[in-house]
C-alpha positions as CSV (number, residue, x, y, z in Angstrom):
1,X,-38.6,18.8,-17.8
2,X,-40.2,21.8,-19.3
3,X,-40.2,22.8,-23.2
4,X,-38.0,25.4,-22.8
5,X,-35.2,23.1,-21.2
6,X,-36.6,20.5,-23.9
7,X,-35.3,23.1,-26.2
8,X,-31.6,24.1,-24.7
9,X,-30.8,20.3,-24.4
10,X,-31.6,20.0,-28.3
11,X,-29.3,22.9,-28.9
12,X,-26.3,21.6,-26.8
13,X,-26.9,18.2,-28.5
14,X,-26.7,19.7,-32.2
15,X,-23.9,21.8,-31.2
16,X,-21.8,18.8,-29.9
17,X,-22.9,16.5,-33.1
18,X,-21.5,19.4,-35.5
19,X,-18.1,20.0,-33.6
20,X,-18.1,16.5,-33.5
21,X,-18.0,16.6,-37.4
22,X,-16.3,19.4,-38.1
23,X,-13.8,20.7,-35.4
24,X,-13.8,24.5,-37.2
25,X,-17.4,25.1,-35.0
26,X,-15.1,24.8,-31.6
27,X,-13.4,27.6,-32.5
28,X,-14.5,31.6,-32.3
29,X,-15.0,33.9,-34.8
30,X,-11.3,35.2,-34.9
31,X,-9.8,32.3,-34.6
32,X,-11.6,30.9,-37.6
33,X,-10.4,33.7,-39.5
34,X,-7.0,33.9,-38.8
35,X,-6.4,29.6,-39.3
36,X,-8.7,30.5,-42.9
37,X,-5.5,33.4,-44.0
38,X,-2.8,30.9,-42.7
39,X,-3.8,27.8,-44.3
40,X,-4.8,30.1,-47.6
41,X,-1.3,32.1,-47.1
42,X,1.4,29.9,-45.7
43,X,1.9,27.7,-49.1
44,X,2.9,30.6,-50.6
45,X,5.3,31.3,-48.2
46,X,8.8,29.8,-48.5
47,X,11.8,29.6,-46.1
48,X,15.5,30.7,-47.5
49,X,18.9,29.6,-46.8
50,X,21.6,31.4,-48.2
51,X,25.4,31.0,-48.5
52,X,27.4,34.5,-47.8
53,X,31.3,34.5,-48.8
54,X,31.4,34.0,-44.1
55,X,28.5,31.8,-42.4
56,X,25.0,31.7,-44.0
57,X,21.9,33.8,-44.0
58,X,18.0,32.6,-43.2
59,X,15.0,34.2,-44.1
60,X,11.5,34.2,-45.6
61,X,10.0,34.2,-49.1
62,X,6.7,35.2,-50.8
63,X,6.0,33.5,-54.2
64,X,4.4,36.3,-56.8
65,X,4.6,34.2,-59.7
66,X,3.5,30.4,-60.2
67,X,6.3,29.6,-61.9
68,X,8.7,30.3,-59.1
69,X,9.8,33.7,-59.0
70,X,9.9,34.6,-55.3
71,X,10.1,38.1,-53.1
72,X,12.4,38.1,-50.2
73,X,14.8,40.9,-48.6
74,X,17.7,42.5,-50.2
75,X,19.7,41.7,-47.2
76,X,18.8,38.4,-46.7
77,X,20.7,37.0,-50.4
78,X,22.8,40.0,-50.9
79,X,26.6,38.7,-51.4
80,X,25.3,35.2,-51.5
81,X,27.4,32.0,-53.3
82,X,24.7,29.6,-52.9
83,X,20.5,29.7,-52.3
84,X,17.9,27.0,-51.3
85,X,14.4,27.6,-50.9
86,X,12.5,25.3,-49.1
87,X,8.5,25.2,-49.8
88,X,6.1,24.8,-47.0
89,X,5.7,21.2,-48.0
90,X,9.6,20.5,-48.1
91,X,10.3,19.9,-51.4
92,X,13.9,22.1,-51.7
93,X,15.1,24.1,-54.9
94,X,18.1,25.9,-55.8
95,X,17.4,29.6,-56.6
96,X,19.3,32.5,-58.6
97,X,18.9,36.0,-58.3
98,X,17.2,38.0,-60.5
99,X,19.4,41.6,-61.1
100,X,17.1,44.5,-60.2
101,X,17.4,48.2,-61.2
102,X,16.0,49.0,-57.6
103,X,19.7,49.2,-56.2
104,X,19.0,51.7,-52.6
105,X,15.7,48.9,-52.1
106,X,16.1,46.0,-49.6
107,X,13.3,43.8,-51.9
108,X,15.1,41.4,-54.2
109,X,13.7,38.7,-56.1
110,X,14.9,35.3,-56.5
111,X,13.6,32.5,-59.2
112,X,13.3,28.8,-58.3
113,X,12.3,26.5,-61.4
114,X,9.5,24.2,-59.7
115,X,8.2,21.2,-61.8
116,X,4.5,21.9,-61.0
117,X,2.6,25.3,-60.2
118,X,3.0,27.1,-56.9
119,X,1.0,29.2,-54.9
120,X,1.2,32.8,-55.1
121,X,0.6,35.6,-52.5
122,X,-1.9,38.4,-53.2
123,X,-0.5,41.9,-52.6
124,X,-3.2,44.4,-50.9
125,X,-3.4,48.3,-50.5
126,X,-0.8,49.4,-47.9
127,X,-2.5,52.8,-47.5
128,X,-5.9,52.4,-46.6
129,X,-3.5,50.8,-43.5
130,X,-4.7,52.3,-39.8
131,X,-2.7,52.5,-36.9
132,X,-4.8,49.7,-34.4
133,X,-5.5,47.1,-37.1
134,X,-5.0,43.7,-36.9
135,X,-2.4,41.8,-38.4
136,X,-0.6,38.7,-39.0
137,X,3.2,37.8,-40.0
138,X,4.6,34.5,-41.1
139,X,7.7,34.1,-41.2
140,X,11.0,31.2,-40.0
141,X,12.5,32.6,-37.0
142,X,15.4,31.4,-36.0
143,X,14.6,28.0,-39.0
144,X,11.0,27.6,-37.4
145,X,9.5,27.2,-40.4
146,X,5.5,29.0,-41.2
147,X,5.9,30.7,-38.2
148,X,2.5,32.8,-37.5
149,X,2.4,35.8,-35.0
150,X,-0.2,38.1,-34.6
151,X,-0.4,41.9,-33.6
152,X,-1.5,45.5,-34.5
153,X,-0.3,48.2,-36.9
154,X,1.7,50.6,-34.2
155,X,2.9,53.3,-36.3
156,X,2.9,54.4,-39.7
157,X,5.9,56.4,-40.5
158,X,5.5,58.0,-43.9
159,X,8.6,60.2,-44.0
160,X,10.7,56.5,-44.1
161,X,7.3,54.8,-45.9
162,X,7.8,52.0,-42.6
163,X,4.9,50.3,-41.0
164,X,5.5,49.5,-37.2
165,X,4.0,46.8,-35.8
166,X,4.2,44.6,-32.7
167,X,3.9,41.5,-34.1
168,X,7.2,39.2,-33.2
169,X,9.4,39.8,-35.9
170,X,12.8,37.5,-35.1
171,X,15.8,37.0,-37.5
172,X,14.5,34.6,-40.0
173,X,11.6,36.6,-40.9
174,X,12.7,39.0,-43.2
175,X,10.7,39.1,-46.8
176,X,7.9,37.7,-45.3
177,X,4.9,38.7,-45.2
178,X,2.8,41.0,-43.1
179,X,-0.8,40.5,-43.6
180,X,-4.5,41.6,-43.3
181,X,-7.4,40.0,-42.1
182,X,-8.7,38.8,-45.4
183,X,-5.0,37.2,-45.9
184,X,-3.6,40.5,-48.4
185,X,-0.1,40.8,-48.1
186,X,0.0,44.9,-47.3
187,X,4.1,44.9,-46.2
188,X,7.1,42.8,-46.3
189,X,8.6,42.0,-42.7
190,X,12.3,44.2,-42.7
191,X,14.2,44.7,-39.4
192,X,13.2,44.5,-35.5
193,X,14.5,47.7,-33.4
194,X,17.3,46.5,-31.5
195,X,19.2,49.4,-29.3
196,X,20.8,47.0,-26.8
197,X,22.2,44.5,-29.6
198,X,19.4,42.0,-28.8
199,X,19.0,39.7,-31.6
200,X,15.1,38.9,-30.3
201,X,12.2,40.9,-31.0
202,X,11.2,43.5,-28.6
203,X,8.1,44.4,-29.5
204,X,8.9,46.6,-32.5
205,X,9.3,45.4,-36.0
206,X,9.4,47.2,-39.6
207,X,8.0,46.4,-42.7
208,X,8.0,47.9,-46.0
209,X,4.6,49.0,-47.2
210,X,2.9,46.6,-50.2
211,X,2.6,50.2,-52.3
212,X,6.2,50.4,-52.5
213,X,6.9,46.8,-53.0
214,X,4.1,46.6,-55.9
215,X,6.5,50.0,-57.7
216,X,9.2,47.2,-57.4
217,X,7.5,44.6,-58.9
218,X,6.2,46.3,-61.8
219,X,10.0,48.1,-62.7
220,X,11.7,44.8,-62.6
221,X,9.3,42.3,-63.7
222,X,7.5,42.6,-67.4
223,X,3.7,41.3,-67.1
């Protein structure tokens, strides 16, 4: 055996002694990022079950304050009796809404009163956004709770300040959160396009851009 193959059985032994010890060298470059924004983002993300006057609603959460003020969709607690939030490590909490001025807006905000801390999501620039980048969605469709789904920015519509994307939006992700590849929320998972009254996602969702839901934050929330 030559030095050279000396050499290439050394490297295939190291390799195989540090994915022994640490199972993040068997995976790529992009799939070590996007685990790193999941496992920082998703226990900041919170499922939500709400009580309507007929049947209940589901959806998604993003906590913005460590003491248990959450973001979600309008839609998903309007007209609600009851509300239970369910952290990513199943502990459950009842929630009340917080009144907004914002009435046209479909971002509301809820408040859970936790007995420790909480993780909070970090809002990013929606408009340094291009159409082709990468992102990531978390979500409960359907009750699958920290449900992550991948895709691309597809449109940009400014005259309805929408991001499109292709990433699988279902029913269950609303108010969650669509993010970048350093794990910045930059939009808040609204609607999937729907034209034959499918209730699955087709391949085009909507979001509302992190710009507009920062404008919401700061006109209902004192800092």
């Amino acid at each position: 055996m030559n030095l050279i193959n000396i050499k290439k059985l050394y490297i295939v032994l190291f390799t195989m002694i540090l994915v022994s010890l640490n199972p993040i060298f068997a995976y790529n470059e992009e799939e070590s990022i996007t685990i790193a924004v999941y496992e920082k983002i998703n226990p900041a993300i919170v499922a939500i079950d709400a009580e309507l006057k007929i049947g209940v609603s589901g959806g998604t959460g993003c906590i913005i304050d460590s003491n248990g003020i959450i973001l979600t969709s309008k839609h998903v607690i309007d007209g609600s009796k009851k509300i239970d939030v369910t952290t990513y490590d199943g502990k459950t909490y009842s929630a009340t809404i917080i009144p907004t001025k914002n009435k046209n807006s479909d971002l509301a905000l809820i408040k859970i009163n936790p007995k420790t801390q909480l993780n909070i999501i970090k809002l990013g620039n929606s408009d340094t956004l291009k159409v082709g980048q990468k992102i990531l969605a978390i979500g409960n469709p359907f009750g699958f709770s920290g449900t992550l789904t991948q895709g691309i920015v597809s449109r940009i519509d400014l005259a309805k300040n929408k991001i499109q994307t292709d990433a699988a939006i279902n029913p269950g992700c609303s108010g969650g959160p669509i993010l970048n590849t350093t794990g910045e929320v930059v939009g808040i998972s609204q609607s999937i396009y729907n034209p034959d009254n499918n209730i699955s996602n087709i391949g085009i969702g909507f979001a509302i851009p992190s710009d507009e839901v920062k404008r919401f934050i700061a006109q209902n929330i004192k800092q």
